[in-house]
N, C-alpha and C positions, 0 to 999 in steps of 0.2 A: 771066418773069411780067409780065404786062400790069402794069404800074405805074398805069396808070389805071384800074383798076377796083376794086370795090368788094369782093376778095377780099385786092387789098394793103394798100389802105387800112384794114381789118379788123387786118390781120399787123400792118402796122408802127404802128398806132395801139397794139394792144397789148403789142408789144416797149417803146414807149416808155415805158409806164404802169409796166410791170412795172419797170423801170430804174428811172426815176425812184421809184419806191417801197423796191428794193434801196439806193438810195443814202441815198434818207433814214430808213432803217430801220438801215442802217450809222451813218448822225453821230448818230441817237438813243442806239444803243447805245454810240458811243464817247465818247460828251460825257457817259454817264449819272454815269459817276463824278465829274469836277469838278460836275456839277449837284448830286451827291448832298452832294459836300466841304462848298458854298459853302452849302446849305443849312443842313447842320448846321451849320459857323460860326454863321452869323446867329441861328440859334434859341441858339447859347450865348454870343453877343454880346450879346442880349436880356437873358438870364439875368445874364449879368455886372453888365450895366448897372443894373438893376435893383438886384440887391444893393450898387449903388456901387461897385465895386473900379475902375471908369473910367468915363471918359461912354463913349455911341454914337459918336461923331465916332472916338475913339482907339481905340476897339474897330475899327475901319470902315480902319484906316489900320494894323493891325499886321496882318494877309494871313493866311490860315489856320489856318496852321501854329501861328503864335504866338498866335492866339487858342484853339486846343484846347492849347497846354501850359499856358497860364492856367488852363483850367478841369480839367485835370490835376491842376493844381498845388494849387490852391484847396479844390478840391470833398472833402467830407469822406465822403458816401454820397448813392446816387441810388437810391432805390427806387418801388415802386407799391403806392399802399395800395387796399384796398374799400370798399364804400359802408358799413361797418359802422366805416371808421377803421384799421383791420387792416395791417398790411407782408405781403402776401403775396410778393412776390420785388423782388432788386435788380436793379439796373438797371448794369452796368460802368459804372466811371468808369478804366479803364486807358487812355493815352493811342491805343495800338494797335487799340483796340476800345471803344470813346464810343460808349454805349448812350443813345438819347434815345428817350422816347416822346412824338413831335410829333404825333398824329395826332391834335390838338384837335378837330376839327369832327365826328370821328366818334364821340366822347366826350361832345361836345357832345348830340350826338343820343341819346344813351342817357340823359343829364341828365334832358334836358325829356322822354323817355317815360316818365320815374320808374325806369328800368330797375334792378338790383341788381347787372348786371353789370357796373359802371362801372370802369374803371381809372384810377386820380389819381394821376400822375407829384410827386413829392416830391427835392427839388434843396437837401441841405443844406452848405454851405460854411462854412469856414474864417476867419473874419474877426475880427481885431482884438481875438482872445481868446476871439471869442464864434462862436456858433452862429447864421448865419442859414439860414432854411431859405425855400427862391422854390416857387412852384406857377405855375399857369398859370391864366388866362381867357380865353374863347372868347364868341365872342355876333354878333349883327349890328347894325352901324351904319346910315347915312342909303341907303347905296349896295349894301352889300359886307359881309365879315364885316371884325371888329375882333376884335381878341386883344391878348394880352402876357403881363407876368411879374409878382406883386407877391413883397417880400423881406418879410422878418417877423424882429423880432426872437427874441431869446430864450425872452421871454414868451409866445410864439403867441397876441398878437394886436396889438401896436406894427409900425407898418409902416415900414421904415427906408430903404426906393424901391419906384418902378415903373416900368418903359417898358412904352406899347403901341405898336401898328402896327395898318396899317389896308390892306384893296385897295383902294378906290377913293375914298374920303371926302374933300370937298369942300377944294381948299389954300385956305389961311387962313380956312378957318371948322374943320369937322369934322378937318380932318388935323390940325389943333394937338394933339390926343392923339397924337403921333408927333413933331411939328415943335415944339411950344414946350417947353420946359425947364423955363419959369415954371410949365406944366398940372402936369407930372410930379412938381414938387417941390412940389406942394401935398399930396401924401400923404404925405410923408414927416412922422413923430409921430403921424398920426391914429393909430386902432386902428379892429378889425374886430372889433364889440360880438357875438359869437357869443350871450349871450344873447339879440338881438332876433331879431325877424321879420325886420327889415331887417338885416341885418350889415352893410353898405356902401351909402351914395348920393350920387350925384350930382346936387347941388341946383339946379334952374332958378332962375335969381333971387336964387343964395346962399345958402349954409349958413349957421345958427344960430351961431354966435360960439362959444357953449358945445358944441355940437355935434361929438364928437370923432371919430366914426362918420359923417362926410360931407367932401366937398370941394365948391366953388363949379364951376358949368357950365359951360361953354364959351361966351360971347356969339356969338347968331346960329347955334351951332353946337346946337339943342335935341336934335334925333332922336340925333344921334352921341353926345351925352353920356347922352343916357337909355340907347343902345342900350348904351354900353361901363360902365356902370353897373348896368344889369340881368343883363351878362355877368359883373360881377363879383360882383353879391350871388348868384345862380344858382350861380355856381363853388364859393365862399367857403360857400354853404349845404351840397354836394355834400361838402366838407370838415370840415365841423363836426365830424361823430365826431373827425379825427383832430385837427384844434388841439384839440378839448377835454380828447381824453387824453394828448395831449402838454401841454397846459400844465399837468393834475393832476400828472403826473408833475413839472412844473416847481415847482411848489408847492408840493409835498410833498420833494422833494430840499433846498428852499428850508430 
């Protein structure tokens, strides 16, 4: 075969394409599971974190393994309720099979079209006697989307932590909702006023003293605290049926 013509150049251009696609279609497939592992870790590192059982840092330093027998060990029931407050089915918590529904952002999107067919992941654990139970928040920041975890006491509506995370948010202005410790633990006592319009905000300029239903803004950081503030009262609204009948039940058991 003439090697310099325009019928080899054709072959071998496409012999390499095709290769070079076999091989990287192979390491996609063989890496999918450690990508799948390291994921779910992280989403139940969050979770952890949040409820307190450890910071991020030590969550981050005990390697997969030992972070899904934590949340084995811990977690009391994992289910999905409806837009109506409802448990329509659980969600595994057997260490063998750690059932999560992470797929926030597509949850997210049924949120804001008002849709009914919403699924809200519900994460209640084990802690200290008591019953905390973490949901999730989705929303977009300055950049990128923002999420995370808030925990909730017994009362379904005392908030007892939260971590978020962010893809792209600005380091030392907007990332401090992931990086400072100081942001996180300023939720910790508030509560989530389910009677209001507002359930949750996050105040430019500072919250009201009295105000038990807000935390103070991120300085410099305006769009990322509005953004990861309107993700949580949007979530937090999404939920309402079910803290409310979970806390009648709570008060009525009372």
């Amino acid at each position: 075969m003439n090697t310099n013509g325009n019928v080899y150049t054709v072959i071998y251009s496409t012999v390499i394409v095709v290769l070079v696609a076999a091989i990287l279609a192979f390491a996609a497939i063989s890496l999918k599971p450690r990508q799948d592992a390291n994921i779910k870790a992280e989403t139940i590192s969050q979770m952890l974190a949040a409820a307190q059982f450890y910071t991020k840092e030590e969550l981050s330093n005990m390697g997969n393994d030992k972070v899904l027998a934590e949340y084995a060990e811990n977690i009391e029931k994992a289910y999905i309720v409806n837009a109506e407050g409802d448990s329509v089915r659980a969600l595994s918590t057997d260490i063998k099979n750690i059932e999560l529904a992470d797929d926030l952002k597509s949850q997210n999107k049924l949120i804001k079209n008002g849709r009914n067919d919403i699924e809200l992941p519900v994460y209640v654990f084990k802690k200290d006697n008591m019953k905390v139970s973490v949901v999730p928040v989705y929303g977009a920041g300055l950049w990128g989307p923002v999420w995370g975890y808030m925990a909730f006491d017994e009362d379904m509506k005392t908030i007892i932590g939260a971590y978020f995370d962010h893809e792209s948010e600005t380091p030392g202005l907007g990332a401090k909702i992931k990086d400072d410790p100081n942001f996180r633990a300023e939720f910790i006592g508030k509560i989530a006023d389910f009677s209001s319009n507002v359930i949750f905000s996050i105040v430019k300029g500072g919250a009201a003293a009295d105000q038990s239903n807000a935390i103070d803004a991120i300085t410099g950081a305006t769009m990322t605290s509005k953004g990861l503030g309107d993700a949580i009262n949007t979530w937090l609204k999404s939920y309402k049926p079910f803290f409310t009948k979970m806390g009648s039940v709570e008060k009525t058991e009372e």
